[in-house]
N, C-alpha and C positions, 0 to 999 in steps of 0.2 A: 504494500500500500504506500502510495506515495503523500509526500508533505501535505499538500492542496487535502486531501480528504483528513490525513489527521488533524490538522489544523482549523477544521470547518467544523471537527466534533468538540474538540478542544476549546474552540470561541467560538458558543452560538449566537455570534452575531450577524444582522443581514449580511447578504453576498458581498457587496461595494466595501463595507470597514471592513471584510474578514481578507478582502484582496488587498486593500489597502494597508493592514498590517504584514501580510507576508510578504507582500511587496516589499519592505522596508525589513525586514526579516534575510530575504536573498540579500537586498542587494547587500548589508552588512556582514554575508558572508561570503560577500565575492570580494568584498573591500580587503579583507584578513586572508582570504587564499590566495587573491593576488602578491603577496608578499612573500610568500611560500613558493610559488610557482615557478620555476625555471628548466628546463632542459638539465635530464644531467649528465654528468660527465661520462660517456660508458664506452666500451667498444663495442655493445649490444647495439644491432642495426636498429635504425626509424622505419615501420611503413606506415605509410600516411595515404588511402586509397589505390593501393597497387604497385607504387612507386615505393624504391627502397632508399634509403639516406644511410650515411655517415653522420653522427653527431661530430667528431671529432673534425672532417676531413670538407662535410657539406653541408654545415650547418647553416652558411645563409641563402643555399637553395631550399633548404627544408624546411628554413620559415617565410622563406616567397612562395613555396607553394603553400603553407596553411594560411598564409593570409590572402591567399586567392580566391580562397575560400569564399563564399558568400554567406553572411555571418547575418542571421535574423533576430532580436531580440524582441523582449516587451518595449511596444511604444505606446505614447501617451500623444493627449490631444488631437486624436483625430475622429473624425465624425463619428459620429453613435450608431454603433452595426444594429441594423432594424431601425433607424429614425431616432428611436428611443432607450435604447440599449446602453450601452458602456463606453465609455470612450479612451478607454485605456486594456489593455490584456495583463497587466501586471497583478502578478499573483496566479492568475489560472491560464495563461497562452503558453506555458512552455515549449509544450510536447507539441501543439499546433507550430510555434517558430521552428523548432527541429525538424518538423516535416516539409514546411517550406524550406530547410537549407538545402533535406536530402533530395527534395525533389528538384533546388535549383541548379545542385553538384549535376543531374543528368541532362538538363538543358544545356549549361555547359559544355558538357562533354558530347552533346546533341550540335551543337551549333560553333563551339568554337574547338571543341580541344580536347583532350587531357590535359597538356603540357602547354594549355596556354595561362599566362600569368599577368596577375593585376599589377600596376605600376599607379603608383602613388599621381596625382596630377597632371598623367598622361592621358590621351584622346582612346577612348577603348572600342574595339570593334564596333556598329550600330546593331549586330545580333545582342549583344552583352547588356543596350540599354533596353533593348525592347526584352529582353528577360527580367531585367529589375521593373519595368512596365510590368511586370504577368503577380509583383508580388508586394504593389504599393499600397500601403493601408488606405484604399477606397472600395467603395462595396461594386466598382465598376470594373476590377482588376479580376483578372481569374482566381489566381490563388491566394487571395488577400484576406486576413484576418478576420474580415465581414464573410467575405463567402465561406470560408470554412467553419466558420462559428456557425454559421442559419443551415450550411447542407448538416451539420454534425446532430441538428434538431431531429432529421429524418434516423439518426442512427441509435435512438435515444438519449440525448446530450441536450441540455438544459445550454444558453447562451452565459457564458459567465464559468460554466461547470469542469472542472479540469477529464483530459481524455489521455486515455491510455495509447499502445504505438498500435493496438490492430485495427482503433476506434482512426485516428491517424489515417492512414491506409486507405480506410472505406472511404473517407472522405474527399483524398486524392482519386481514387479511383474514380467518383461518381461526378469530380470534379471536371476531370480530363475531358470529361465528352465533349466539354463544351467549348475547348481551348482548338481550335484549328490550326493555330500558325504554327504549333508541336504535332500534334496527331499524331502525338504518343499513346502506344501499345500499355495499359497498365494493367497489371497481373497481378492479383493479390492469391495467395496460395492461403487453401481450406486445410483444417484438419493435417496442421505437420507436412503437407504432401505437395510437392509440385509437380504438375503432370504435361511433359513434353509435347503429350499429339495436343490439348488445350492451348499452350502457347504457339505453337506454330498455326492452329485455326487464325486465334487470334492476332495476330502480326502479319498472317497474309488475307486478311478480310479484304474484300473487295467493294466499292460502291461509295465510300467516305473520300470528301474532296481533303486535298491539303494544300496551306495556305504555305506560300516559301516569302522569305524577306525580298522583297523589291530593291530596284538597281536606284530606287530616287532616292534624293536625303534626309535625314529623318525628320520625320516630322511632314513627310512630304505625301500628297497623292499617288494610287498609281498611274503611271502614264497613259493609259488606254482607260483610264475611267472606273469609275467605283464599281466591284466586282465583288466585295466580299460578303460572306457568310456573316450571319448572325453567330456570335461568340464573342473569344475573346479576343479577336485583331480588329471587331467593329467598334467594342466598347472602349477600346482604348487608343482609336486614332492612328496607328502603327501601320506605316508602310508596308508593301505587300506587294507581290507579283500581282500584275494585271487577270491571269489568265488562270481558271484553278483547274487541276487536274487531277486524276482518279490516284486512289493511295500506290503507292510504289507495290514492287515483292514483299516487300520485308517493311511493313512497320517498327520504328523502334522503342523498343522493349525496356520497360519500367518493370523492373520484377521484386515482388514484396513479399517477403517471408515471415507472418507473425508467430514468435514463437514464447514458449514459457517453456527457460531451463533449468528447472527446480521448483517446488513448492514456497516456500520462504525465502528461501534462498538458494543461488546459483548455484547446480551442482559442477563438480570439478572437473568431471567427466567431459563437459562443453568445452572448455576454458583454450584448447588447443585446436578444436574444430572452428570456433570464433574468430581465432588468430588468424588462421588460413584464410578464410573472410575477406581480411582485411588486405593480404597478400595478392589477390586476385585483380586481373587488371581491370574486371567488371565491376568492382568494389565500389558502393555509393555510401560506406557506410552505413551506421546503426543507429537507429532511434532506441533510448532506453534510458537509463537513469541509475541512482540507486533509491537508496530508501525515504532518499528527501528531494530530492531532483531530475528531472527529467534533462537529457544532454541530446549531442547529436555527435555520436563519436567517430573518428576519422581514421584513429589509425589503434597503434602499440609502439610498445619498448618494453623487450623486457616481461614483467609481469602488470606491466601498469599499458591502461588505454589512455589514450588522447583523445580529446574531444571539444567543442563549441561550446561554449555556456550562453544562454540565452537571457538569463536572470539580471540583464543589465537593460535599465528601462531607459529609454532615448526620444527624444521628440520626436514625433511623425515626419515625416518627410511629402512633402505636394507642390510637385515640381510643376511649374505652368503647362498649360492642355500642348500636348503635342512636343514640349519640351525636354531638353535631358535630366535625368535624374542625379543630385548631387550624392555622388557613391562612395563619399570618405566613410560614413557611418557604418558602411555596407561590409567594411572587412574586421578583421579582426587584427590589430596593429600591437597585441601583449605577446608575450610568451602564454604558448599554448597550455589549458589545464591542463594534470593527468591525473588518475587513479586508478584503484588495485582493480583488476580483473575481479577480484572475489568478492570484492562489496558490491559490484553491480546487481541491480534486481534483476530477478529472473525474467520480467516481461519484457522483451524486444522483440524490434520489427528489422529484418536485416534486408540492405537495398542491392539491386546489382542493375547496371546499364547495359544493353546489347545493342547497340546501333546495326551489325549484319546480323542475319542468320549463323554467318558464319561462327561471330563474337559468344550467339548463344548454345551452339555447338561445341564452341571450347568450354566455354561455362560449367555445361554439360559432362565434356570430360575432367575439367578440373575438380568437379565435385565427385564424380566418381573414384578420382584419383587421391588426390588429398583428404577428402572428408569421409566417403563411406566407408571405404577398405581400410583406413587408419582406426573407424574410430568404434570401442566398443560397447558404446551407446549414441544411436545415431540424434545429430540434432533437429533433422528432417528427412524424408524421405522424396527420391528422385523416383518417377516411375515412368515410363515411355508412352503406357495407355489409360487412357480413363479408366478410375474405376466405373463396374457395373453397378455397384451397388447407391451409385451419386447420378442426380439428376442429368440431364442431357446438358451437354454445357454450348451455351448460348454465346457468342461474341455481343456484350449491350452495344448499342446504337444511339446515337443523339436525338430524345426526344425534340418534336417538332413544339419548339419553343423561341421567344425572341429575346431571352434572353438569362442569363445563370441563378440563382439563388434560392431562398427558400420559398418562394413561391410554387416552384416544380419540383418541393421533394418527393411527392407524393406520385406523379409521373414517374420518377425516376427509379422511386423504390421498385416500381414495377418490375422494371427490366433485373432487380437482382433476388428477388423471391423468392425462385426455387434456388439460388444458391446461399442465400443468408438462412436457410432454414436448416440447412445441413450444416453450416459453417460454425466451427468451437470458438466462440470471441478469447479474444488472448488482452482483457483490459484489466 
């Protein structure tokens, strides 16, 4: 059980003061870890999303890539999700920030790179501002604070209410439909199990247009005239190819693993299959936490993970309509947190990105390779067919809607029905 629910049993006070003191609760404990915090000395390698370092030999490449990172926190003063709502997530958006970072790590790696890297005051690709577009705290942006709060309504989740990584997950998933300019692949895995013929349905669906970045500059029309779909390249103004076209072979593949490794607490048996994870070049990291915080962890050293802390609350950001987004806030400019592998809670959600076929083929071998045959309690299971005994599995489709949020949860739920009925929540 994480802080947000002990804390709410602890002070029965309304929602707003009981966020408003743990607010004030993190951030004095980020104030005091910060001081603690450093890189340590080791010959033991860094991996940090697939990528391996030297602390001793490359350590100011290993911290230009964590602070390439795209680092989400609690923000304040921005409009009230629902009208009337909140205008802050401090105290209960953690795990919501963590899943916008893991989900921004694959647009990243979607649109510019693995190995591409943020510079301080420098002009950055116009893919990189239209992804900070997809996750500006306005209830107009795709994966924004507001949207994910009111879809999380449909998944059981009160607006204000802290969520777990598989609650996470569902909400990206039911989100994506409606993001064109990615027509990204998301896959959340039921019951332990990821199942290969499902993903490959999925990823070569046919009939879904997709929206690619346009040759104008930002901020600009496309040259042959307004052409786009309803989503999220209309809501936010975002240049765009003139001309849309039917989905490629290969969709790429956002794949989500919600898992519980241990009861109480994390058993040991995981701790080496987790590692591998992280080794992998598909690696989008890990949504989890321990027993008082929710993270968004990147890599290891050692017996200790690395990770984002989100528990740092920042004033909103609302860059003028069509404009660029100021992105100093946007990384993470400290020395990275760590902690022990074995305090982690046992509930996470583990990310991997496949841009080809090919990438989720290796994936594929890599997990057979390193994690099942090593390990003697597996953390999930890989299987090639459906099971028979799980509903028919459906690719969901974008309700015909003009526009994202809670309004069409209830549409939406449709499309995942017969699979949330079978599905074991990991919150």
């Amino acid at each position: 059980m994480f802080l947000s629910c002990k804390f709410s049993a602890l002070f029965p006070f309304p929602a707003r003061q009981t966020n408003c003191v743990l607010a004030k609760y993190e951030n004095q404990i980020n104030v005091f870890t910060e001081l603690l915090e450093d890189l340590p000395d080791t010959d033991e390698p860094v991996w940090i999303l697939g990528e391996r370092y030297s602390i001793k030999t490359e350590k100011p490449e290993l911290l230009s890539d964590i602070r390439s990172r795209l680092w989400f926190t609690y923000r304040r003063k921005f409009s009230p999700i629902g009208g009337t709502g909140p205008s802050s997530d401090a105290g209960w958006g953690c795990m919501l920030r963590c899943g916008q970072m893991l989900l921004a790590q694959a647009l990243v790696c979607w649109h510019l790179g693995r190995d591409w890297r943020w510079e301080k005051d420098c002009s950055p690709p116009r893919e990189y501002q239209q992804i900070l577009h997809c996750f500006l705290d306005k209830k107009d942006s795709c994966y924004s604070i507001h949207q994910m709060a009111q879809m999380g309504v449909g998944e059981g989740k009160m607006i204000g209410e802290w969520y777990g990584p598989n609650t996470v997950a569902q909400v990206l998933k039911k989100l994506a439909l409606f993001d064109d300019w990615n027509s990204l692949a998301v896959y959340v895995s039921m019951d332990n199990t990821v199942v290969i013929e499902d993903i490959k349905k999925l990823c070569r669906q046919t009939g879904r247009s997709t929206l690619r970045p346009g040759a104008g500059g930002w901020g600009q029309p496309p040259e042959r005239g307004n052409l786009l779909e309803q989503g999220c390249s209309q809501s936010q103004g975002i240049a765009v190819e003139s001309c849309l076209h039917t989905c490629p072979e290969w969709r790429p593949l956002l794949l989500i693993i919600p898992l519980r490794m241990g009861i109480n607490h994390i058993n040991p048996v995981y701790i080496q299959a987790l590692k591998e994870c992280f080794r992998m070049p598909q690696s989008l990291g890990v949504l989890g936490g321990k027993p008082n915080l929710a993270y968004y962890f990147i890599g290891f050293t050692g017996d200790e993970l690395i990770y984002l802390d989100p528990h740092t609350t920042q004033a909103a950001v609302d860059p003028e309509a069509g404009g660029p987004v100021d992105d100093q806030s946007y990384h993470c400019q400290r020395s990275p947190h760590r902690m022990k592998a074995m305090n982690l809670d046992p509930s996470v959600a583990l990310g991997f990105f496949c841009k080809t076929e090919v990438d989720f083929d290796s994936w594929c071998d890599l997990v057979q390779q390193e994690i099942l045959k090593k390990s003697h309690r597996r953390m999930f299971e890989l299987v090639e067919k459906h099971p028979p005994h799980w509903p028919p599995f459906i690719p969901p489709t974008k309700p015909e809607v003009q526009t994202t949020g809670a309004e069409f949860i209830d549409s939406i739920d449709k499309l995942f029905e017969s699979e949330e009925e079978f599905e074991i929540l990991n919150v």
